[in-house]
N, C-alpha and C positions, 0 to 999 in steps of 0.2 A: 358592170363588170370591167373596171379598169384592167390593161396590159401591163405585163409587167416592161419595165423599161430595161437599155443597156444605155449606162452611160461610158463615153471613150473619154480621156484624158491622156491629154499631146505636150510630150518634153516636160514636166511639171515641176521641174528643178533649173539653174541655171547653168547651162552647158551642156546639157541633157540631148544628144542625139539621136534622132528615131527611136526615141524611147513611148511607146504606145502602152495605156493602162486600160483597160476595160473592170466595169465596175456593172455586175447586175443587182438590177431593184426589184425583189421579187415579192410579187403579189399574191393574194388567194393560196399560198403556200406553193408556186410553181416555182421548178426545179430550172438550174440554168440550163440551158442545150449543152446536149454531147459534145464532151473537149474542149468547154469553159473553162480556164484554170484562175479566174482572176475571183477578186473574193466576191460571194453573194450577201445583199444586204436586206433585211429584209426591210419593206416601204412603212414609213408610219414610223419612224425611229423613236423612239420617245426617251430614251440616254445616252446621250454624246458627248464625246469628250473632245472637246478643242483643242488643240496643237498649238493654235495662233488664234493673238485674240482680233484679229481680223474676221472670224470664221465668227467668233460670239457676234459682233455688231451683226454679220448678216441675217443669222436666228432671231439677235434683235428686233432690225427690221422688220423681219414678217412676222413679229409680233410670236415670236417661240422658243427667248429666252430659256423658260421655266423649262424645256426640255435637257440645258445644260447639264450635267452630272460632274463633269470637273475639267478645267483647265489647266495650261502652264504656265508657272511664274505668275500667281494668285494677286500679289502684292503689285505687277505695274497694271492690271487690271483697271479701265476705269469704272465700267459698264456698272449703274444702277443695280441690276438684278443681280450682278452677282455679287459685288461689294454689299448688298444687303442680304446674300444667304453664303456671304463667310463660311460658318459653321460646318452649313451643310457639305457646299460644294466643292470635293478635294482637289489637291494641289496637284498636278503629275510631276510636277517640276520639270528641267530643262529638258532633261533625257528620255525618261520615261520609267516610272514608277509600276512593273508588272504585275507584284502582287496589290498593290492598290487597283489597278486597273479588274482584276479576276473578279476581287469582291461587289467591283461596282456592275458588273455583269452588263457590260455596255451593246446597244444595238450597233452602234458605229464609231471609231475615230478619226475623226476628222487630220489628215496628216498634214506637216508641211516640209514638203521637200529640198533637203541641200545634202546635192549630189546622191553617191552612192553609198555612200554611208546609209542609208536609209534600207537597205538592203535586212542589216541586220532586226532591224524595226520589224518587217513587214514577215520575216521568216519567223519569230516571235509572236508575231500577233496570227499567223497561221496556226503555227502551233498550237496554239490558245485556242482556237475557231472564234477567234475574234473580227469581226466584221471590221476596214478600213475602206478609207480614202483618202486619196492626196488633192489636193485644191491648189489649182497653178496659177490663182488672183495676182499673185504679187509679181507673176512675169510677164502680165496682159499691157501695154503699152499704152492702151486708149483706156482712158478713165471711166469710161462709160463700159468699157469691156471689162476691168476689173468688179464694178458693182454687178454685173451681169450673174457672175458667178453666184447670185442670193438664188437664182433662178435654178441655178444647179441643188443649191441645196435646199430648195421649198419643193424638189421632187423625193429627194430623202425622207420628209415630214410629212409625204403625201397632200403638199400643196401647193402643187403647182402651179392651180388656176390664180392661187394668191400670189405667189411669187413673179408670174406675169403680169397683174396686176400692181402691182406694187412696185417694180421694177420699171414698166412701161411710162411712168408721170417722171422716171428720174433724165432720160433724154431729152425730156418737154422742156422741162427743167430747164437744163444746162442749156439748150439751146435758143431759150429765151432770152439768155443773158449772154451767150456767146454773140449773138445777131447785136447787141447794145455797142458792141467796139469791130465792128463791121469798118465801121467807117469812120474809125479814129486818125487824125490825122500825125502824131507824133507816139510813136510806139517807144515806149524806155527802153533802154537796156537792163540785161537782169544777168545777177551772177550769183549761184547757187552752194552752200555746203560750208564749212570750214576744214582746215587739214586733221586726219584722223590719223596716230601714229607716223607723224611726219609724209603721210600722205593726202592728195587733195583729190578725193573722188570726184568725177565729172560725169553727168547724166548725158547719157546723147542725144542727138537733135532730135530722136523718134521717140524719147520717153515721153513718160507719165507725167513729168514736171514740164519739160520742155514743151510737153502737148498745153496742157494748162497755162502756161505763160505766153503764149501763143494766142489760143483762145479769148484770153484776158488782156488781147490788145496791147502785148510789149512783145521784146524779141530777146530767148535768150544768147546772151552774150558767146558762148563757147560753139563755133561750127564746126569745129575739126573732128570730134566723134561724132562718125552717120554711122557707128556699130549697133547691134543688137542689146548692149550690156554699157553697163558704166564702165569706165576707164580713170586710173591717176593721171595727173598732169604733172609738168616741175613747178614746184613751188613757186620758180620764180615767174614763170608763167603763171600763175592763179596771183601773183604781188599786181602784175603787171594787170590784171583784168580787173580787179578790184580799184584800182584807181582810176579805171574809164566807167566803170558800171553803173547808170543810174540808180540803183536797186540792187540791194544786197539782201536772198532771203534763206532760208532754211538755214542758219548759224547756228549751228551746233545744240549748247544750253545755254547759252547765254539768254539773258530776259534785260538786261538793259544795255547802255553803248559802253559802259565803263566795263561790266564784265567782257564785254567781247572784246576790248581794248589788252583786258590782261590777259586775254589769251595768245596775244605775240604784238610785241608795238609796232609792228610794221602797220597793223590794222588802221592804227589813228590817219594814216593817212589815204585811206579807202574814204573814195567820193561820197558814199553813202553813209558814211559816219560825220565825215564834215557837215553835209546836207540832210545829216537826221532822216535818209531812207533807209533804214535798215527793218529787215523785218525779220519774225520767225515764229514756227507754227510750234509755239509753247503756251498758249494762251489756257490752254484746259491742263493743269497738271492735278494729278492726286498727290495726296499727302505722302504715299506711299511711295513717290517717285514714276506713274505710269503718266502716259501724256497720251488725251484722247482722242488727237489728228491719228496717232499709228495704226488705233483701231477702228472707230467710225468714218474715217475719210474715206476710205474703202465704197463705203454707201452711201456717202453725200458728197459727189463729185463736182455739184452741181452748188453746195455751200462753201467749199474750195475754191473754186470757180470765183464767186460770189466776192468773197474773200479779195482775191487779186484783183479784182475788178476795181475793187474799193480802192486799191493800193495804188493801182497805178493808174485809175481815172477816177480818183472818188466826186466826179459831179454827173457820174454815169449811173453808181449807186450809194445808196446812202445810209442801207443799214450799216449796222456797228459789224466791228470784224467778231468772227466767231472761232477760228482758229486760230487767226494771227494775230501775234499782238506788235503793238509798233516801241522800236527800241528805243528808250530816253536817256 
């Protein structure tokens, strides 16, 4: 006679201040406690709709795909299971699709939060007595803490012991490989992004990227954001870092040095374009334009990992890159 659970979810949007959600998982058909207002879900979910397809990879993982009933933005999808039930599995598109949603009679949707806009989502899906949740994966800092989040949703599926399970080998993991550049003795420099709308977002010293560059034995280049969130830089500052950088990764779309050349000719003269380090995590693209670092790196932080290892010590490891590909 499992209990039922209450799951809490903290800030799950970016800028989100003491914003607290409570989500009950309920069992055996039990009611939530008196003066519960957040939504009840019931355990065992068997149709969910993704928000993000960060949220498919993790169902992936614990091997419960097949419980999918529909996503958003079908087409950058890359995921197996779903690219092979097309047909079935509907679209919600970017915003949210309600009457699609009513027919598909969903146990859960999976949300994903930016800002308060989302208000109106969630007054909606009450309305409906549609069961929700928000998943705050993509503002967890530590890599290991993002994948974490499959554990959150292997108690949705009433599987938890598997999601502990399966989750538990991905630290072994990563930290097999992070122990390998312990004791490396020349750490590269690394500089991340291209400019987006005349802007050059910068990840700060505590993210997700700058954790893994770390881990993986180099040092990212930018110290001045120790914020919580990414920040722009000036341009001419992101000129000036690109021609000290040993390593230049996550560029944009570019897939080789020429396209990244035509995306401003200041580039040609970035240290890692002369010296052919350039990299970028486009190595898996679908035909349909989705790229499947956005979604499964989520759960393989530890093939990420992997990845940089290769990049910036490749006589540390030797497999072939699997996200990233190197720019020619």
């Amino acid at each position: 006679n499992v209990q039922s659970t209450l799951i809490q979810v903290f800030n799950p949007w970016q800028g989100a201040k003491d914003v607290e959600m409570s989500y009950f998982i309920s069992r055996n058909g039990e009611q939530a406690p008196a003066g519960f207002t957040g939504p009840t879900i019931p355990a065992g979910a068997k149709q969910i709709v993704c928000m993000s397809s960060s949220y498919i990879a993790m169902l992936d993982a614990l091997g419960q795909a097949d419980r999918i009933v529909a996503v958003s933005g079908i087409d950058y999808v890359s995921n197996p299971y779903i690219i092979a039930h097309k047909d079935s599995i509907k679209d919600m598109g970017p915003e949210m699709n309600y009457e699609l949603l009513l027919g598909l009679k969903p146990d859960v949707v999976l949300l994903y939060g930016i800002g308060d806009a989302q208000t109106a989502v969630t007054d909606k899906l009450k309305e409906l007595s549609i069961p929700y949740m928000y998943v705050g994966e993509y503002l967890e800092e530590s890599p290991l803490g993002k994948a974490e989040w499959m554990v959150a949703l292997s108690e949705l599926t009433d599987s938890r012991e598997k999601g502990i399970e399966i989750f538990s080998e991905i630290p072994k993991r990563y930290q097999t490989l992070k122990d390998l550049t312990a004791s490396v003795e020349q750490r590269p420099t690394v500089m991340f992004n291209t400019p987006w709308n005349d802007s050059w977002i910068m990840p700060s010293t505590k993210s997700y990227m700058a954790q893994l560059v770390n881990d993986a034995g180099a040092d990212y280049i930018y110290k001045e954001n120790t914020s919580n969130s990414s920040a722009p830089i000036g341009l001419e500052t992101a000129y000036g870092l690109i021609q000290k950088a040993d390593y230049w990764i996550n560029v944009g779309m570019a897939s080789t040095l020429d396209e990244l050349k035509a995306v401003n000719p200041k580039f040609t003269d970035a240290k890692s374009v002369r010296e052919k380090t350039a990299y970028n995590n486009n190595l898996r693209l679908t035909a349909t334009g989705g790229n499947e670092y956005w979604e499964s790196a989520v759960v393989r932080p530890d093939i990420v990992l992997r990845d940089l290892i290769h990049i910036f010590h490749p006589e540390l490891v030797s497999d072939s890159l699997y996200y990233y590909r190197h720019l020619e």
